[in-house]
C-alpha positions as CSV (number, residue, x, y, z in Angstrom):
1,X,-9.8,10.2,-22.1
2,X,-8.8,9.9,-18.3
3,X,-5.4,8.6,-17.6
4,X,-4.5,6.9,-14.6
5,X,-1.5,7.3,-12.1
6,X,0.8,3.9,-12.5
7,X,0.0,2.9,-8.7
8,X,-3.9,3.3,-8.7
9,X,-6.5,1.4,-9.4
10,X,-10.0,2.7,-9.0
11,X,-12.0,1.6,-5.4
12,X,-14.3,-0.8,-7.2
13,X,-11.2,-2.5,-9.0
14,X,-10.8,-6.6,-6.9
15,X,-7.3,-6.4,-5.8
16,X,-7.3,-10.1,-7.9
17,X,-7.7,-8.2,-11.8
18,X,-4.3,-6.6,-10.9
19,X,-1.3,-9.2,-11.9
20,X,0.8,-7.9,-8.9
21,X,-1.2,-8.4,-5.8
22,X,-1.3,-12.3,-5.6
23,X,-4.8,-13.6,-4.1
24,X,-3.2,-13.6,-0.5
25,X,-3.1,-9.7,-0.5
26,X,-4.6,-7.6,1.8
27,X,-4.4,-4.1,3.1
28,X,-2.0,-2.6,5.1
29,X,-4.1,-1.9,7.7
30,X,-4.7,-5.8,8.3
31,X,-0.8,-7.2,7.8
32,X,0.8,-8.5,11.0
33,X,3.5,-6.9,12.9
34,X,7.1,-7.7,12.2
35,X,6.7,-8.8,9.1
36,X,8.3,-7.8,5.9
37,X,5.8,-7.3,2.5
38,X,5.7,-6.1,-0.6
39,X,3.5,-3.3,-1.9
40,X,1.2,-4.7,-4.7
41,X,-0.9,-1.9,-5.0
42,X,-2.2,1.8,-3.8
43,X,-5.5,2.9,-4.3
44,X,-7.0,6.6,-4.1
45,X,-7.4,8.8,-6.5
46,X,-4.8,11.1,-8.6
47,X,-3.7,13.0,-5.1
48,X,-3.5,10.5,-2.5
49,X,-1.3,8.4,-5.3
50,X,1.3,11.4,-5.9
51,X,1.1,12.2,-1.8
52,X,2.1,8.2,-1.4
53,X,4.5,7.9,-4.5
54,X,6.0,11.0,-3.0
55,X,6.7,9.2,0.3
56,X,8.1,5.9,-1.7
57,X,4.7,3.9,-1.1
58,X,5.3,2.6,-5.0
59,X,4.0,-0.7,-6.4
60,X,6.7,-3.6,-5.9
61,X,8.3,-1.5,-2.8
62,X,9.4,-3.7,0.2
63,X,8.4,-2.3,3.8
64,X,8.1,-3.8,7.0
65,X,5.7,-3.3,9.9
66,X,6.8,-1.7,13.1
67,X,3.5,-1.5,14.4
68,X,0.0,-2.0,13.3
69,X,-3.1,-0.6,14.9
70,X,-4.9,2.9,14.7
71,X,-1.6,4.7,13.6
72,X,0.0,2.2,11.6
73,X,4.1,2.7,11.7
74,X,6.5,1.2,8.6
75,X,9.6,1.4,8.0
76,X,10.5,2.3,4.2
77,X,13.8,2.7,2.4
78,X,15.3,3.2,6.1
79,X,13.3,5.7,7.0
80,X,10.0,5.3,9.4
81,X,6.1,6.3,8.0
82,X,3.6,6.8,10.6
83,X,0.0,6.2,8.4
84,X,-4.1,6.8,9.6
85,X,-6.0,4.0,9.0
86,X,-7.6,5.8,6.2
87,X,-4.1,5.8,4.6
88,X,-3.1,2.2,5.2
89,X,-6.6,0.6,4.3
90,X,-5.9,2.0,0.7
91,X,-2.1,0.3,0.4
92,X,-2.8,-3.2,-0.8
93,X,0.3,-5.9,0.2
94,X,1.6,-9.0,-0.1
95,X,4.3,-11.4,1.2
96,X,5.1,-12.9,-1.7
């Protein structure tokens, strides 16, 4: 049997058959500046989970947006994460 990390879903989960990413979600890489949002999911597999979980990039988390773009920078528990686009296309949030 293959157990799951808590924060991942697999890449051909909908973001919608999760209960905590609301129908506006969307991926990091796509929020707007300046805002403030709510992680509602991280997808990957096993390693890229524990890398993120290690950095605080948990489910139900609150960040905000310093900058978007190529290298996408957030703040995090008052400390700042500079993410790839690979990285933050796989962080699913939400404003709600």
């Amino acid at each position: 049997m293959r157990h799951r990390h808590a924060c991942c879903r697999e890449h051909h989960e909908p973001p919608a058959a999760d209960s905590r990413c609301p129908n506006r979600s969307c991926p990091l890489s796509r929020a707007p500046d300046s805002r403030r949002l709510r992680i509602c999911r991280v997808g990957g597999d096993r390693r890229f989970c524990a890398r993120m979980a290690a950095m605080g990039m948990l489910p139900g988390r609150e960040l905000e947006i310093l900058r978007g773009g190529e290298h996408c920078l957030v703040r995090l528990d008052g400390g700042t994460v500079s993410l790839d686009r690979s990285v933050s296309e796989q962080i699913l949030v939400s404003t709600e």
